[in-house]
N, C-alpha and C positions, 0 to 999 in steps of 0.2 A: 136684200137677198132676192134678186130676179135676174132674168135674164133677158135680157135687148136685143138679142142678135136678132138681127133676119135671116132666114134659111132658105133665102131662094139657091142660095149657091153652096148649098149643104154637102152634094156631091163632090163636088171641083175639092172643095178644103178635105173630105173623107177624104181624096187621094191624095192630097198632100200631106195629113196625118200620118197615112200608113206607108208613106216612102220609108225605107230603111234608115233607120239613125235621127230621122227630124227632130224628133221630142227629145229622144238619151243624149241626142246632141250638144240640141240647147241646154238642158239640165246641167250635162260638164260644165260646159263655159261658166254657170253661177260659181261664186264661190262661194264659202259657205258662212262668210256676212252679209253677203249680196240675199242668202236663202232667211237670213234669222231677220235682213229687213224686216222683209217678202212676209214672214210669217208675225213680226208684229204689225206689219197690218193688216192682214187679213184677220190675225185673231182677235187683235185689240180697237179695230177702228169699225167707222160706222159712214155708210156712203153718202146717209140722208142727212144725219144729224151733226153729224165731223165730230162726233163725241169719241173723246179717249177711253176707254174700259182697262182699269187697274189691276185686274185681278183674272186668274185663267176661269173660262167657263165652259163646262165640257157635261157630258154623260154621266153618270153614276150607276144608275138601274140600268137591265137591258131593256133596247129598244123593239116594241112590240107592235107594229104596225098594223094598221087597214085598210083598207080602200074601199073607198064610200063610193056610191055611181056606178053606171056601165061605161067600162070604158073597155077599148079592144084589146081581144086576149095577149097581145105581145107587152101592152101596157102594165100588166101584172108582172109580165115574164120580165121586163125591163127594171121592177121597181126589187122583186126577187133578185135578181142577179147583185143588183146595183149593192143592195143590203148587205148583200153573203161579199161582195168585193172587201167593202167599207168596214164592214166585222174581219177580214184578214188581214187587211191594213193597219187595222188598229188594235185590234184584240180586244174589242170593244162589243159581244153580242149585240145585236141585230136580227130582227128574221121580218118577213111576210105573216101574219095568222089571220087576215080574212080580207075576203071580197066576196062579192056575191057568186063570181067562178069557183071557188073556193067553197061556200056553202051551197049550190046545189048540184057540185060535184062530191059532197059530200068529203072531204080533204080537211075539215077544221079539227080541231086540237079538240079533246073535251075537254071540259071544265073551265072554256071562256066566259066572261063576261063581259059589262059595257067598260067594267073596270081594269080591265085586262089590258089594257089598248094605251099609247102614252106618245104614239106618232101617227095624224089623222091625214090622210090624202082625199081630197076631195075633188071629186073629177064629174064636174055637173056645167049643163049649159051655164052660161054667165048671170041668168037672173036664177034661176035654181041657184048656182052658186054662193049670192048673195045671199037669199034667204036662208038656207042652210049654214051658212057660214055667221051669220049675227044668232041664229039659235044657238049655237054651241060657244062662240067668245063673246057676242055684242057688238062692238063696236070697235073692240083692238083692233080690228083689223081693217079698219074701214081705208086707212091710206094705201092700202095695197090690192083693194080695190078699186080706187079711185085710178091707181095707176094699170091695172089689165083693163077699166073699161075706157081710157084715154089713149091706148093701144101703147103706152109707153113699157111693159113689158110683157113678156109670153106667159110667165107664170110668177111667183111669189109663193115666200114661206116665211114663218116666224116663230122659232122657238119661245118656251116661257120656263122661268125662272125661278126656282126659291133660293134666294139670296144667290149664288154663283153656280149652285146646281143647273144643268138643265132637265125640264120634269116633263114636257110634253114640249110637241110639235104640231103644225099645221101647213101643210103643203095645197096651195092651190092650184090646179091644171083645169081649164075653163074650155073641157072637153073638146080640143084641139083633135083633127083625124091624119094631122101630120104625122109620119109616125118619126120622122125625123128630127120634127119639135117636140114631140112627148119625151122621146130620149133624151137631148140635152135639156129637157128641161128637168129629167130625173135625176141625171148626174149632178146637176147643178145645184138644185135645189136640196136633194138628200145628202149631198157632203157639207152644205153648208150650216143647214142646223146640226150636224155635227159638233157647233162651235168656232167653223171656220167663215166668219158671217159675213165679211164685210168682201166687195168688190172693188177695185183699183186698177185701174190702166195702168199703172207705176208696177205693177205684178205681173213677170211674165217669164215662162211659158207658162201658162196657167189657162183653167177653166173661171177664175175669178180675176178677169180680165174680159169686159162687155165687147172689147174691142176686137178679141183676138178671134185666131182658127179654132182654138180647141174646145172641141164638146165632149169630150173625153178625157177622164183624170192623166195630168201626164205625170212624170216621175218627179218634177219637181214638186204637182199636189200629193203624190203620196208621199214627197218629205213630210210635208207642211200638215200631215194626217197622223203621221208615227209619230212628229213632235209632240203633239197637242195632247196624243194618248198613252204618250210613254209614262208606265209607272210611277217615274221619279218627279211627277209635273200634277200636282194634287189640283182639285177643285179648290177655288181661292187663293191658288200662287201671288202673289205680286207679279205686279211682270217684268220688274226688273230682274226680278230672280227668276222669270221665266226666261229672260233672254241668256244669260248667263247656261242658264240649263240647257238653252235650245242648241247655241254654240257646242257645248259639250256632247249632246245626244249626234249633232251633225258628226264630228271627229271623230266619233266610235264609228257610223257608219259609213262614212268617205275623209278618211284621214289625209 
């Protein structure tokens, strides 16, 4: 779950993004085995380990987020938007409840706690980062460390698990002042512990595609986000009976 792009040429691809019809384009031309590929890899496969995953793993509780660090105000605004997208998408509640903008503008919810919280954004220089981050898991996460301080990617994230549930998360942004890498590295990073974990060059148009233009969910990731949370697709699916499903959930939406 990271993101490898280089953004020197962020703008150039923004304007090919938002040309008329590019992404709803591509999306047509899949069709819709081409789409239930596309979504058993992304949900069931693993980029590091080539490991298969049997079973659907998704959300259950709503996701309660915060942001740790000072990071710049549009970076809130970014990580806010991103949530409230991803909650329409799915029907899956999501929200923002703290940052330090947030507590000394005095905007917190009452009756938070430390407990309260089940997705952590941590947005600290690269040795802060560390330390901060082996306080709170240890050492889970030491390989995605290894790979933001070898510059091999922008950011990293890692949901954790009881049994097929997902129970919390961990988003690290290694207080980057691009604000054009903090954005896709939002997008990226917050739809993927969604459940949708894995990255593929074989997947496109896609945000989970290291290779491609998009830094922005395109229509074909908001299939691959309604599948995963639709109703009828329980935590612990098989995934042969997910695919089956997914097939069916695609032909109710584009017949």
């Amino acid at each position: 779950m990271n993101n490898r792009r280089k953004f020197c040429w962020v703008a150039l691809l923004a304007a090919v993004i938002l040309l008329p019809g590019s992404d709803a384009g591509a999306e047509e031309r899949l069709s819709n085995a081409q789409i239930v590929r596309n979504f058993n890899i992304v949900a069931f496969g693993n980029e590091y380990t080539l490991k298969r995953y049997e079973f659907v793993r998704k959300w259950r509780k709503p996701i309660i987020a915060r942001i740790d660090g000072n990071p710049p105000a549009y970076f809130e605004d970014f990580v806010r938007d991103h949530l409230r997208d991803l909650a329409k998408i799915t029907g899956h509640p999501a929200r923002l409840a703290y940052s330090e903008r947030m507590r000394r503008e005095k905007r917190l919810q009452k009756g938070l706690s430390g407990k309260s919280f089940n997705m952590f954004l941590l947005f600290y220089p690269m040795d802060k980062l560390t330390t901060v981050l082996r306080g709170q898991v240890g050492n889970l996460m030491d390989p995605s460390l290894v790979r933001l301080k070898a510059g091999q990617s922008t950011c990293e994230a890692q949901f954790f698990k009881k049994g097929n549930e997902i129970k919390s998360a961990v988003v690290l942004f290694p207080a980057y002042d691009k604000r054009e890498t903090l954005r896709a590295c939002v997008v990226e990073e917050l739809t993927q512990v969604m459940g949708l974990a894995n990255d593929s060059n074989a997947v496109s148009p896609s945000i989970f595609n290291d290779s491609s233009q998009f830094f922005e969910l395109t229509a074909h990731d908001r299939l691959l986000l309604r599948i995963l949370y639709d109703k009828r697709m329980p935590i612990g699916m098989p995934r042969s009976d997910a695919m089956v499903l997914a097939h069916q959930i695609l032909f109710e939406i584009r017949p």
